[in-house]
Structures are given as structure tokens and as C-alpha cells.
C-alpha positions as CSV (number, residue, x, y, z in Angstrom):
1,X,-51.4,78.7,85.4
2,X,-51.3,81.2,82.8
3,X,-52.2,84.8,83.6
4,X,-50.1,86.9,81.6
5,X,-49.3,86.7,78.0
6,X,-47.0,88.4,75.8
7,X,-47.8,89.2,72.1
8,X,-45.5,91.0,70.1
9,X,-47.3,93.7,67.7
10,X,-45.7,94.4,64.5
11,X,-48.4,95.1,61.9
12,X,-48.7,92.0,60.5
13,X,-50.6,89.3,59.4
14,X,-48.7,86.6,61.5
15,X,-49.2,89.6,64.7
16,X,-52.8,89.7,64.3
17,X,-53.1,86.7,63.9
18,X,-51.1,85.7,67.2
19,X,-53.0,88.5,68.5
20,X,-56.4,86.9,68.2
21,X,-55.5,83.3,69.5
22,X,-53.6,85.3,72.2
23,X,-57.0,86.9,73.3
24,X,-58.9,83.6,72.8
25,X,-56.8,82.1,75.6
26,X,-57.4,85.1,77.8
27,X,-60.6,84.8,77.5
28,X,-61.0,80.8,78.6
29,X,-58.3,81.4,81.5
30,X,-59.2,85.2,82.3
31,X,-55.6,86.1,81.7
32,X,-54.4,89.5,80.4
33,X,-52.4,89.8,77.2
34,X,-49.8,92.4,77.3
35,X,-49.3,93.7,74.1
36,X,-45.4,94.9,73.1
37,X,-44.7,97.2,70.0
38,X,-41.5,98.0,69.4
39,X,-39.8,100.4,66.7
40,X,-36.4,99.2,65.8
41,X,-34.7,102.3,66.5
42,X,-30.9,100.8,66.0
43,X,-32.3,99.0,62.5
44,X,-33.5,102.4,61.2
45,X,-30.2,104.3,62.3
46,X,-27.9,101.6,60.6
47,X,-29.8,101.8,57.5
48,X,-28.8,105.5,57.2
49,X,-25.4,105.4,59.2
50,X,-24.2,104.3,55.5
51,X,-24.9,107.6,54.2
52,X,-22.1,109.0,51.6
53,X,-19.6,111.3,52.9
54,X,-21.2,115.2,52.7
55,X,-24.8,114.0,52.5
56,X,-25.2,113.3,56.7
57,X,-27.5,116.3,56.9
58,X,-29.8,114.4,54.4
59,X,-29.2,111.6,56.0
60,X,-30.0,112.9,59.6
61,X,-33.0,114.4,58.2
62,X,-34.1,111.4,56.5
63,X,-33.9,109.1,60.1
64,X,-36.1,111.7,61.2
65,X,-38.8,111.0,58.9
66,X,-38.3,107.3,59.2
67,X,-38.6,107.5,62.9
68,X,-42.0,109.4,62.2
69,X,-43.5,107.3,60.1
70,X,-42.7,104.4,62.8
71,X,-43.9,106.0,65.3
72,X,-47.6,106.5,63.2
73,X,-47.7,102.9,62.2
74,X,-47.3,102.2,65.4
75,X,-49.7,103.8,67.1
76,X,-52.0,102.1,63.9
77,X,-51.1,98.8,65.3
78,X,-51.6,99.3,68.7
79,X,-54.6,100.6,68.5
80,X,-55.9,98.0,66.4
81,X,-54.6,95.7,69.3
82,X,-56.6,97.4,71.9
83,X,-59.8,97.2,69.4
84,X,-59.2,93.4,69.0
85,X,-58.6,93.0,72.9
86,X,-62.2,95.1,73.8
87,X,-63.8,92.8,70.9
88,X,-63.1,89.9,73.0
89,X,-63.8,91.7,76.0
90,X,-60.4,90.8,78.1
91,X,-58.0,92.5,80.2
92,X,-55.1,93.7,78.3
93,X,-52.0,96.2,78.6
94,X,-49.8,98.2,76.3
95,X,-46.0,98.5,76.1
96,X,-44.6,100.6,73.7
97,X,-40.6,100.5,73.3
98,X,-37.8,101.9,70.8
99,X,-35.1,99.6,70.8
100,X,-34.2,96.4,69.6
101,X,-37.4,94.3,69.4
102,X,-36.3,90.8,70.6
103,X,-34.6,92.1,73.4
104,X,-37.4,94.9,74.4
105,X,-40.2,91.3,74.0
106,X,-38.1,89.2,76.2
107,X,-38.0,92.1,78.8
108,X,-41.5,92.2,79.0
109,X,-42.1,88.7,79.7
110,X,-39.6,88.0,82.2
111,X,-42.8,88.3,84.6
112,X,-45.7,86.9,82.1
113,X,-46.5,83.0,81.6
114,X,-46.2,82.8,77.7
115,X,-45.5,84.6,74.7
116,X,-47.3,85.0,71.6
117,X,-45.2,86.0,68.3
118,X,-45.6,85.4,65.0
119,X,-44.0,82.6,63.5
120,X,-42.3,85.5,60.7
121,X,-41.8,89.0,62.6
122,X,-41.7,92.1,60.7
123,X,-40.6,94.9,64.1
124,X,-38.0,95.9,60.6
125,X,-41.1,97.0,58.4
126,X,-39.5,100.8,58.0
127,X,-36.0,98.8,56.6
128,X,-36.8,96.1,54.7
129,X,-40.5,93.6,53.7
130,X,-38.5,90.6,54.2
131,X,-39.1,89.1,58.1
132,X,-36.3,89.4,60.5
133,X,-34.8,87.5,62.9
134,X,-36.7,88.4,65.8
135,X,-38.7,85.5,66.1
136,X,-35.4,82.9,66.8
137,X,-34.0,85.3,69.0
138,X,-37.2,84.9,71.3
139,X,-37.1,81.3,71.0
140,X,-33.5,81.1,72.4
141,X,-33.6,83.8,74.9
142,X,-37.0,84.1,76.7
143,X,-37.5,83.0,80.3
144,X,-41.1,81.8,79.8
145,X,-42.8,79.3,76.9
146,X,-43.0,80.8,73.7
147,X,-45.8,79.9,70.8
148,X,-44.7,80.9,67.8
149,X,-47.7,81.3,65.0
150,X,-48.2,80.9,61.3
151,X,-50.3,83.7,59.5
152,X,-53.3,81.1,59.0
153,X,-54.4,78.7,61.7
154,X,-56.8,76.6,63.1
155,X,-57.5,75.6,66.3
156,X,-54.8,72.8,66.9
157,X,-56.4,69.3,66.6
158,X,-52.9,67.2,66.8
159,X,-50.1,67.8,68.7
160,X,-47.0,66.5,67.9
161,X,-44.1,66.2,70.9
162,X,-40.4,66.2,70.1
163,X,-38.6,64.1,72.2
164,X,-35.0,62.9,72.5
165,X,-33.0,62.1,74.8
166,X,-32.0,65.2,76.9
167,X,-33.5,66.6,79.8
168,X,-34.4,69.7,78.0
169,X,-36.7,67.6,75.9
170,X,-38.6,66.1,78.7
171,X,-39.2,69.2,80.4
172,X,-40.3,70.7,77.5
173,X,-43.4,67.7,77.9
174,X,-44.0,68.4,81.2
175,X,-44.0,72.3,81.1
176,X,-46.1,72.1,77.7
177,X,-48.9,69.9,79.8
178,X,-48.7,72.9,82.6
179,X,-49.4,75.4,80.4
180,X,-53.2,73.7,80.0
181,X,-53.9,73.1,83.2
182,X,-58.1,73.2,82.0
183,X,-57.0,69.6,80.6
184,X,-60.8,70.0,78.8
185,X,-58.7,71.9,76.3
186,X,-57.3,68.9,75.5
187,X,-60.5,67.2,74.7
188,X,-60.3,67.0,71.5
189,X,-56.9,66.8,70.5
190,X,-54.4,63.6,69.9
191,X,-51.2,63.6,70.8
192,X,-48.0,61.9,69.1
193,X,-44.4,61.6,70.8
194,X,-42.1,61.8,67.5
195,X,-38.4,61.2,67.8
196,X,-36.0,60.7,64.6
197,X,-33.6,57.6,64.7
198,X,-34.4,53.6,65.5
199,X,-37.0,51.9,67.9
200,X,-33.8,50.9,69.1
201,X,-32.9,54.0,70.8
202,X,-36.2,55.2,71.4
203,X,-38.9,52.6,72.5
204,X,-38.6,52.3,76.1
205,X,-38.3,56.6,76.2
206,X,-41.4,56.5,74.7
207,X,-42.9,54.5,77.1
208,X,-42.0,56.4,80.3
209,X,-43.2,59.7,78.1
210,X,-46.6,57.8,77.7
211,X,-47.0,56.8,81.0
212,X,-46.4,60.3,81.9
213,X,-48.8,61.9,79.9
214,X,-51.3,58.5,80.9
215,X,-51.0,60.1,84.8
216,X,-52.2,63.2,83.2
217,X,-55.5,61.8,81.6
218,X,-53.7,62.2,78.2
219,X,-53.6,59.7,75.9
220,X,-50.8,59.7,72.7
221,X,-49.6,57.8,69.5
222,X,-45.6,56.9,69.4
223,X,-44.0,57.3,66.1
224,X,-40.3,56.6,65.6
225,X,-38.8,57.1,62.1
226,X,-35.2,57.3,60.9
227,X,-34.8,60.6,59.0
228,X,-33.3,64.3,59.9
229,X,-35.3,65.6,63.0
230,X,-36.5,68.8,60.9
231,X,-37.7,66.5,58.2
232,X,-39.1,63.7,60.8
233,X,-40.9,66.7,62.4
234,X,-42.6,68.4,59.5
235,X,-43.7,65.2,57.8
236,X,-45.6,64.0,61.1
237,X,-47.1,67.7,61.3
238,X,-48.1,67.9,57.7
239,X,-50.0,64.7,57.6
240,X,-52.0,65.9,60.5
241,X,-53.2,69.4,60.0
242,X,-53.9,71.2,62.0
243,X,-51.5,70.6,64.2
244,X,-49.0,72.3,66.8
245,X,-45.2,71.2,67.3
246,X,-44.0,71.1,70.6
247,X,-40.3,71.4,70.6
248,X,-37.4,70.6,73.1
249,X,-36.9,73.5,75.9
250,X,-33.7,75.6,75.8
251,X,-31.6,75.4,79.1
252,X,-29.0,76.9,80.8
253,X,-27.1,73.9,80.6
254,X,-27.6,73.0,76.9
255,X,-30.4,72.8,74.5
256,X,-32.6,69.7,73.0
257,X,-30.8,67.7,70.3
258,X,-33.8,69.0,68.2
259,X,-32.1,72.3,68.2
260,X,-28.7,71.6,67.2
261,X,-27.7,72.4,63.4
262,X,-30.7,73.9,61.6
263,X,-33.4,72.0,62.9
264,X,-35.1,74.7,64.9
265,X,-34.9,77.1,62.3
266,X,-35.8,74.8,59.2
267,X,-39.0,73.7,61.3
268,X,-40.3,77.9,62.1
269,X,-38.8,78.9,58.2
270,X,-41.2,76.3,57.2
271,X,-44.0,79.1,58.9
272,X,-47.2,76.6,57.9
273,X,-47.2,74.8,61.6
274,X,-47.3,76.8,64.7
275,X,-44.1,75.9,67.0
276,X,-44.2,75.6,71.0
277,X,-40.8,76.0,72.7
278,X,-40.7,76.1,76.7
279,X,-37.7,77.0,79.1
């Protein structure tokens, strides 16, 4: 059952917008969303630590600023947090952290139930416009299911299972149906179990994966291509839109096939589909 959520706050677009759908849930489960901003305090002194020899002072002095003007935006974003959270009329709570941002987010939610983040983070917006890394470094290292989102969604109407081989990839079936246990939230949705490679190699996992999801009163399509898994992945997602991917889980004693090489990061980069990982 989900009662506490994570959502990382960093300003923008993707964080409202994983904001709102974070709420939304709270609001049909009664769950409170525990909001996290965090001011990349280590980012901000790096960016200056290369200051020319003779010009510390300046430097110094500049940090300071920079650490102000965080500090301001912050407060911005988390007050437009608590604005959207009394709009929607939930329980909520604030965290506010300096520090590094992934590891301050995967703090907080070692006692919550899922995590909301953007599917492109921007904790770095004093250093730099482009989005940082935060984002994979949740994926890998949080103890509870992540849901990673683009900056524009709708409400999922496909869902699109990665499976393999490994046990990481079943449980990452079986903990993604948990996470809904109002199975009326699944109404309306369809379901397909997509695994790159032959029917060969994957027809009879299918099968136990649909009578699985069958004992659950869930129904899905099997689709089996030959291809790269990112590619395999994407192409199933992008012919069904709107749609959610639902990706192997990480585990302490390895990680999905789905995550070796670049696939992971090639299917988030890709920032159009929102991305479910469980642990």
C-alpha cells in the first residue's frame, strides 16, 4: 500500500509536473507526499574551487552569493509545492537539505513507498541549465519504487512490462502490480509484456508472466521482437501513447538484463515516456 511518496523539487517543469501526479495519487490513496528540495551545496563550491590563484577572496565571496540565491529559489519552489499540495487538498511534508541531491532524495525515502522525480532533474540550476545526473542515481540506489516523469503527460493508458529472464525482472512485475493495489486504476489501461530477442527464448516466460498477471484480474498483450532492448522498448511505447514503461528492478545481487550497457539510460534520455523502476 502506498502511503508515503517522495517527490524531488527542483524548479522545474519535469518537478511540477511529478509534483501534480504525485498529489493526484495521494489524493485516490490518502497518502502524503513528502516533498525534498535540495541545494547542491558540493556542485556550487566545485564550480568556484577553480578560482585562479589570488582571486579566492572573490571567489569566496562569490559562493556566498550563489548559496543565497539557492537558498531564495528554493524557498520559491517549495512554497509553490505546498500551494499545489493545499490545491489538491492532501497531506504533505517538507524536507529541505544542502548536500548532494540524489543522495539527500534517497535518504528521505528509505521509509516512504515511492518516489516521484522528474525524468530530467535540474537540483544544479545555480551551475549549469543542462539536467544532471540525479535522476540515474535514484534509479540505481533507492530502496523503494521509483517513477520517473517526462515534463508533459497524460494519464497512462498502456503499460508496457520489460521482462527478461532474471529475477530482477519478475519482481519488478510483481512489485509494479502492488504498488496499485485499487486494481480499479487499472481499468482502463492494457498491458503488454515486451522482451527483445526470439519467441524462442521468450514464449513460455511470457506465459507464466500472463498467468500471473491473469490471477490478478489483469489482462495483457505479449510482444516479442528481435532488436536492442532500448530500441525494442521505445518503439512499443511510442506506438502506444500514452504509455508508462515498467523496467526490470535493481537488486542486490545484480540488475535486470534491461539495465546492462546503455539501455536504462538511452530509454529515461529519451525523457517522452515516463519510466517505472522497482527494487
Amino acid at each position: 500500500m502506498v502511503r508515503r511518496i517522495v517527490v524531488g523539487i527542483d524548479g522545474s517543469n519535469y518537478s511540477k509536473t511529478a509534483i501534480k501526479l504525485a498529489c493526484q495519487r495521494a489524493k485516490m490513496t490518502g497518502a502524503t507526499v513528502v516533498g525534498v528540495g535540495v541545494i547542491d551545496l558540493p556542485g556550487i563550491s566545485k564550480q568556484e574551487r577553480g578560482a585562479a590563484l589570488g582571486t579566492s577572496y572573490y571567489a569566496h565571496k562569490a559562493e556566498e552569493a550563489m548559496i543565497k540565491d539557492c537558498r531564495t529559489k528554493m524557498a520559491t519552489f517549495i512554497s509553490n509545492f505546498k500551494s499545489t499540495c493545499n490545491t489538491y487538498g492532501i497531506n504533505y511534508e517538507v524536507r529541505s537539505h544542502e548536500g548532494v541531491p540524489f543522495e539527500e532524495i534517497v535518504k528521505e525515502a528509505n521509509f516512504a513507498d515511492l518516489i516521484y522525480i522528474g525524468i530530467k532533474t535540474f537540483f544544479h540550476f545555480e551551475t549549469t541549465s543542462k539536467p544532471g545526473e540525479t535522476v540515474m542515481r535514484i534509479l540505481k540506489h533507492a530502496s523503494c519504487p521509483v517513477a520517473a516523469i517526462p515534463e508533459n503527460i497524460e494519464f497512462p493508458k498502456n503499460v508496457i512490462i520489460a521482462l527478461d529472464h532474471s529475477k530482477e525482472s519478475a519482481r519488478g512485475l510483481r512489485e509494479f502490480v502492488d504498488l496499485y493495489e485499487d486494481k480499479d486504476i487499472f481499468s482502463d489501461i492494457d498491458f503488454y509484456l515486451v522482451s527483445a530477442g526470439s519467441k524462442e527464448e521468450f514464449t513460455a516466460l511470457h506465459d507464466s508472466a500472463l498467468h500471473y498477471l491473469k490471477a490478478h484480474s489483469l489482462d495483457a498483450t505479449s510482444i516479442i521482437h528481435e532488436g536492442k532492448p532500448s530500441q525494442v522498448i521505445l518503439d512499443e511505447a511510442k506506438k502506444r501513447m500514452p504509455s508508462a514503461i515498467v523496467l526490470g528492478a535493481y537488486g542486490q545481487q545484480g540488475i535486470s538484463r534491461f539495465f546492462y550497457g546503455s539501455t536504462a539510460r538511452k530509454v529515461v534520455e529519451d525523457g517522452r515516456v515516463p519510466v517505472v523502476v522497482t527494487h
